[in-house]
C-alpha positions, 0 to 999 in steps of 0.5 A, spaced: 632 611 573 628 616 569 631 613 562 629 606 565 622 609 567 621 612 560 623 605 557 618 601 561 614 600 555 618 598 550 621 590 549 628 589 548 627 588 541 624 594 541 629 598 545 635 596 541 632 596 534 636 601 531 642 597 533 639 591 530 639 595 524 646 597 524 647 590 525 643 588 520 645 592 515 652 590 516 651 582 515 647 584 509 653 589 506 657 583 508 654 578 504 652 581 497 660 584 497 663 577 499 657 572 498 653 575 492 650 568 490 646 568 496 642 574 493 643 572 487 639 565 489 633 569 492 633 573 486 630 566 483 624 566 487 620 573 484 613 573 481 611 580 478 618 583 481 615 582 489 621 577 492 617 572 495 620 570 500 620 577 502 613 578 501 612 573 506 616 576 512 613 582 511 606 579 512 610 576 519 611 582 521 604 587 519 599 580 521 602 581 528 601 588 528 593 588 526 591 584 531 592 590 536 586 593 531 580 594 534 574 596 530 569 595 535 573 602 538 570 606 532 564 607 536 567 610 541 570 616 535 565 622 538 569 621 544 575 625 542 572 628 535 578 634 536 583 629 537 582 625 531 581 632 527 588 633 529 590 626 527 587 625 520 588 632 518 596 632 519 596 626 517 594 625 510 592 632 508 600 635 511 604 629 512 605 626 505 606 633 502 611 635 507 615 630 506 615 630 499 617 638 499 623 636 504 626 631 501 625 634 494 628 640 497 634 636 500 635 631 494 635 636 488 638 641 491 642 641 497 644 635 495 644 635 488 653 634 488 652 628 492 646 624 489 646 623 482 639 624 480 636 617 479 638 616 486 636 622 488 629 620 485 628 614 488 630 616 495 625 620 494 620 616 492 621 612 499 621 618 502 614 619 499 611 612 500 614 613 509 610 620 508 604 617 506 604 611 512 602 613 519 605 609 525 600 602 525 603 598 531 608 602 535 605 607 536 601 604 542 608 604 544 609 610 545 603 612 547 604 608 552 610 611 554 606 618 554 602 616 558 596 616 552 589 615 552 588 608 550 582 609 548 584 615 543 589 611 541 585 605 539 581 609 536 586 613 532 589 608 529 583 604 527 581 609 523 588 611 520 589 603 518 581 605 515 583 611 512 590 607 508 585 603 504 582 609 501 587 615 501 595 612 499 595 609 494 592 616 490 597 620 494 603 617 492 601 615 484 600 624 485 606 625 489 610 620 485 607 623 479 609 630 480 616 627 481 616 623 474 617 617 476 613 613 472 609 607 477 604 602 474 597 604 479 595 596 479 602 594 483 600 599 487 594 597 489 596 590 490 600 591 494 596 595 498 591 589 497 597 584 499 600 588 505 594 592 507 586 589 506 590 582 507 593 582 514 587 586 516 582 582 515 586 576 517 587 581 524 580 581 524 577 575 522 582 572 529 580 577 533 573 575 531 574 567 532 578 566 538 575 572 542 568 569 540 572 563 543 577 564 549 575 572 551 578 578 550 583 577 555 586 571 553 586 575 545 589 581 549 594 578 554 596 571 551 594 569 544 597 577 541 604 577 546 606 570 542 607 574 535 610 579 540 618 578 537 615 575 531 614 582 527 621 585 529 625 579 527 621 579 520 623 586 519 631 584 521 631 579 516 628 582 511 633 588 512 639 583 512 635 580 504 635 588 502 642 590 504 645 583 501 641 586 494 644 593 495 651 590 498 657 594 493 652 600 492 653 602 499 661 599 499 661 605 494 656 611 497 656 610 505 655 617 506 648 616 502 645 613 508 647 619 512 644 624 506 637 620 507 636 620 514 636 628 514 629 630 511 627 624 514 628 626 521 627 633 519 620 631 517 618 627 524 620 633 529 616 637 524 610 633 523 609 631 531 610 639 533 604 640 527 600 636 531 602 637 538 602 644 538 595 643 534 593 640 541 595 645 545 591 651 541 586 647 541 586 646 549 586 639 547 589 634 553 595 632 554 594 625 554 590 626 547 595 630 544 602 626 545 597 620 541 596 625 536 604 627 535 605 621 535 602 617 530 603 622 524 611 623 527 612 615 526 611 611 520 607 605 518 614 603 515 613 595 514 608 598 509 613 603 506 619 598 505 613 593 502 611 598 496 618 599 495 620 592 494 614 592 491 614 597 485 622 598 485 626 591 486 630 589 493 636 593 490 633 600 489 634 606 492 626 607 494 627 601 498 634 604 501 630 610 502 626 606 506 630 602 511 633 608 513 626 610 516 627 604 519 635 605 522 632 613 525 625 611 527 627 608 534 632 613 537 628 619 534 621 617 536 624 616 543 627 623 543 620 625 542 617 622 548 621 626 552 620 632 549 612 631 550 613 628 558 618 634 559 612 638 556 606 635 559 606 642 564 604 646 558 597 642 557 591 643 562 592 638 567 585 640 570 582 637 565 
């Protein structure tokens, strides 16, 4: 009954999205083994070395995603200036540097005998480009699920989605510089052009238009539920397309998704008690350090697995890396939302 409760918040498709993962990859490894023409034909449809016909499942799945962004919420950013502190600080001035001295730890050294060093570069180059992406959508699932305050949350998020334009692409050209992997900085910020500013304006522009139009109500309760398995179902068939690409490379090293699952799932627990004990410290409320924790735990990973696409082709190992923040994302984050509603007694209640 509890598990039911705690899961109230999260769609079917949401629930169970590891297990679509796992699916997903078993169909694309299927094809790219035994069907190699199909990736082959996709191949066909590049420009400038982006799969177009990726591109455009990824705007399926980041579109949907930008219209819970409510800019008009900015205005409300002096109401929880601590909380917002904690947010912006662990987040891009801690997240994307811990990351980056896990999994190099973890790639280079601890795994150094199982990942040869061209792999172990561009796992970690996924790794980084997960570390430097907050969680833009759902993270309101599980501030939900934490019984967050909607305000900070929006407020959180829209102020993370404004940071992005500003701070990732400079953060990971740095981190990726110090790892000598050599990226051109103009594909980087196209692709945060094309991922990023594109669907967010066009976000905005809808809410804009058809709240002006028909309310925020129907905006909220009827236009935005419609995308609501859209963004889940892009993100699964990009994977099957990924996976196709990388089909006798994993036939060849199955352990490899294991070995890139371990920094990054370390690296979510450490980042959500950074900013979740922070909160505690600051005497911050429950209902605002959940948020907190779990914005900087989770990942923007449509974003990651884009620029990775982006900059290493469909068959690299950064793009691996980042489907495999996808594969642990669910089943961690929901560990975490127990661990905080378990936890709610260590905060001030009164408050």
């Amino acid at each position: 009954m509890a598990k039911e409760k705690l899961q109230s918040g999260i769609s079917f498709f949401e629930k169970y999205l590891t297990i679509w993962v796992a699916i997903c990859m078993g169909i694309g490894v299927l094809i790219g083994v035994y069907l190699p023409s199909i990736p082959k034909f996709l191949s066909k449809f590049e420009y400038n070395s982006v799969s177009v016909p990726v591109a455009i499942l990824i705007w399926l799945m980041i579109y949907p995603m930008m219209l819970k962004v409510d800019f008009n919420s900015i205005k409300k950013v002096g109401e929880n200036p601590k909380g917002l502190i904690v947010t912006w600080v662990t987040n891009w001035l801690i997240k994307p540097f811990t990351m980056y001295a896990i999994a190099s730890f973890f790639f280079y050294v601890v795994f150094k005998d199982l990942i040869p060093i061209n792999l172990a570069k561009e796992y970690l180059a996924g790794a980084v480009l997960l570390g430097a992406a907050p969680c833009t959508a759902m993270v309101f699932v599980w501030s939900h699920l934490t019984k967050g305050n909607p305000a900070y949350t929006l407020v959180q998020v829209a102020t993370n989605d404004l940071i992005i334009l500003v701070a990732f692409v400079p953060i990971v050209a740095f981190l990726l510089g110090m790892s000598d992997i050599s990226i051109p900085s103009s594909t980087l910020f196209l692709s945060v052009v094309l991922f990023v500013v594109i669907p967010l304006v066009a976000g905005w522009i809808s809410r804009v238009v058809i709240t002006k139009k028909r309310g925020i109500e129907y905006f909220e309760k009827t236009f935005i539920p419609k995308f609501s398995n859209i963004t889940i179902i892009g993100l699964l068939l990009t994977l099957i397309i990924i996976f196709s690409f990388q089909g006798q490379i994993i036939v060849d090293n199955p352990l490899n998704i294991v070995l890139i699952a371990v920094p990054l799932i370390i690296q979510t627990f450490l980042i959500f008690f950074i900013s979740y004990i922070w909160a505690k410290a600051w005497k911050l409320p429950h209902d605002i350090a959940a948020p907190a924790g779990m914005i900087g735990a989770s990942n923007f990973f449509e974003l990651a697995v884009a620029v990775a696409i982006s900059l290493f082709s469909l068959n690299s190992g950064a793009a691996i890396a980042t489907v495999v923040g996808v594969l642990v994302e669910v089943p961690v984050m929901l560990t975490l939302v127990r661990i905080a509603n378990k936890t709610r007694t260590w905060f001030d209640t009164t408050k």
